[in-house]
N, C-alpha and C positions, 0 to 999 in steps of 0.2 A: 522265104517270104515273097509272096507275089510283088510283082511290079506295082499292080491297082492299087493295094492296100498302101506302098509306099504311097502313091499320087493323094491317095484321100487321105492319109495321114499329116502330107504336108499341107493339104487344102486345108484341110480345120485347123491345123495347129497355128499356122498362119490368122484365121479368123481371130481365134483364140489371142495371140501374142498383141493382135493390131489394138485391143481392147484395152483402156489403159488402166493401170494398176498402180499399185505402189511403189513398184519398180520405176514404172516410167514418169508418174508424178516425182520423183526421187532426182530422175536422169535428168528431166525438163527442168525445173527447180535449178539444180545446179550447172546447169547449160545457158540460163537467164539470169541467173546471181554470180556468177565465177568465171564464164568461160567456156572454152572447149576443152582446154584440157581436164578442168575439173569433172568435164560431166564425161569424158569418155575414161577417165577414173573411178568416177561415179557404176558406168555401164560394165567395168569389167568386174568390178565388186557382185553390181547383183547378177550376173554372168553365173561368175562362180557360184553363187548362190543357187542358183538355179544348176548349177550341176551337182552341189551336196544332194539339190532335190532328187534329183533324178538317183545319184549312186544309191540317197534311203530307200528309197520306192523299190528300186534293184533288189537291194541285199537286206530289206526286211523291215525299216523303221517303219514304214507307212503299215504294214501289216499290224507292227505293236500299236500302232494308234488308233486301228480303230476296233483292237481287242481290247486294248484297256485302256474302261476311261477317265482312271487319275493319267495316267501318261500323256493321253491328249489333252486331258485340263491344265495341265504342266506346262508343256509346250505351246498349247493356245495362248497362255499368260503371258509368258514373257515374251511373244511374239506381239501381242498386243501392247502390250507396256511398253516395249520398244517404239513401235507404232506411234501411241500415244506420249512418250517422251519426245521423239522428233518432232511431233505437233506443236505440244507446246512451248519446245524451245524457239523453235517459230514465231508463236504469238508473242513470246517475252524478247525476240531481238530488239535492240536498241540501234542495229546497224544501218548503218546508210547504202542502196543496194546501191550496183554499178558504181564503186569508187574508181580511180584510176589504181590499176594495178590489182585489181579487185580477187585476178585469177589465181592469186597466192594469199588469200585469205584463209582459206583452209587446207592443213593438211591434208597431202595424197592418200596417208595412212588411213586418216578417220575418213576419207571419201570413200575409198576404196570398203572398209570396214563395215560403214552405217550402208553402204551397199547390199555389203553382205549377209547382214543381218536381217534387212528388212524383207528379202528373199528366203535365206535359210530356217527363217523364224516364222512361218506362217506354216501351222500341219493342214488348213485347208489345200495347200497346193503339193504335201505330200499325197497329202488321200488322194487329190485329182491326179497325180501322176498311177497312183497305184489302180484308178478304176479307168483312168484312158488309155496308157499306154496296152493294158493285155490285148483291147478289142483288136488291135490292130497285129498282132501275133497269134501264132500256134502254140497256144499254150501246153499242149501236150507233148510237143518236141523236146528234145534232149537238149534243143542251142535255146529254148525258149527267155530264157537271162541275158543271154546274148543277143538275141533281137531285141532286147526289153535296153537294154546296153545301147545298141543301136539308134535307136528309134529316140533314145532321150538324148544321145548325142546330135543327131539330127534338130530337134526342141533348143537345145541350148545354143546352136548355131544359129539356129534359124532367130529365138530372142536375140541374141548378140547383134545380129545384122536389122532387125525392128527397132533396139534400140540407139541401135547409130545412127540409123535415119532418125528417127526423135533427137535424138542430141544433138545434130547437124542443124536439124530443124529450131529447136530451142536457139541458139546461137546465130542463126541468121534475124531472128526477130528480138533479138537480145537489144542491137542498134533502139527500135523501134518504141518500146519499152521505158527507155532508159528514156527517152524525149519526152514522154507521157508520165507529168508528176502524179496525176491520181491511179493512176496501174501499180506507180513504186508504193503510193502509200496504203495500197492495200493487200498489195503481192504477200508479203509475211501472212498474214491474216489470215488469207485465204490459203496457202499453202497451208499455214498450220491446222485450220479447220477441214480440210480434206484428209490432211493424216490423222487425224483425232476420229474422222467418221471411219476410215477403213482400219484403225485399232479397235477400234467401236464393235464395226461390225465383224473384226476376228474375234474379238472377246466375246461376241451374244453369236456364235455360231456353234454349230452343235453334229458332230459325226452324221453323215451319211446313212 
């Protein structure tokens, strides 16, 4: 694998991760309502997630997605519907943000979890691993899996270290927030209406 190709691989994929997502509305979210420690729970959930993405793309899921398309309607679904169930359990909280001790309102388990699902459940971002990551290798090489290996190890570091600054970030304006009554009574809202448009728009997407 050339030097250059790594340099331009990490320049876009960087562009790519700064771009915020469900993951990081997820991270920030529970970085302004919980804490730090929640949200750098939060970050290693979809972490993971993002390296189920990368191992499918590896060793073939993304392939079955977008050969067949009950498989991708399959997956599309329930990744949406997850999506969309985070939404509106949002809209419907009754809770009062920033209590004191707020940061053990939620288990680690379901941070960690709703993490990983909201990552591991979108096949848009299998197919994107499966049509980004070849350009950047010799596909015709015998190690060509192993740079594909590679290259998403690189991707999920490089997420992991994007979302730590987000969640660092979330948590210093957490203060900030928390002194501002009409931000607390719309935060819900508006979180939940964001995860409901990006279920939305997994659910009305369509293979490549």
């Amino acid at each position: 694998m050339e030097v250059a190709n790594m340099y331009l691989f990490i320049s876009v994929s960087l562009i790519l991760l700064l771009s915020p997502g469900p993951n990081t509305i997820y991270v920030v979210t529970k970085g302004m309502t919980e804490g730090r420690n929640a949200a750098f729970k939060a970050l290693l959930g979809a972490s993971t997630g993002d390296l189920f993405q990368v191992l499918a793309a590896s060793f073939g899921l993304a392939v079955l997605l977008q050969a067949s398309a009950l498989a991708f309607f399959i997956i599309k679904m329930l990744g949406a519907g997850y999506l969309l169930y985070v939404g509106i359990r949002c809209l419907l909280s009754k809770e009062k943000m920033f209590e004191e001790q707020a940061e053990m309102k939620t288990n680690g388990k379901d941070l960690f979890f709703t993490g990983f699902v909201t990552s591991a459940l979108n096949p848009k971002t299998t197919l994107f691993f499966l049509s980004f990551l070849p350009q950047f290798i010799d596909t015709k090489s015998v190690y060509a899996q192993q740079q594909m290996l590679l290259l998403g190890a690189v991707f999920v570091i490089m997420g992991l270290l994007v979302l730590t600054g987000y969640a660092l970030a979330s948590v210093k304006i957490r203060s900030w927030v928390a002194r501002n009554d009409k931000i607390q009574a719309y935060f819900n809202w508006v979180t939940g209406l964001i995860f409901i448009g990006f279920g939305l728009r997994v659910a009305f997407s369509e293979r490549n």
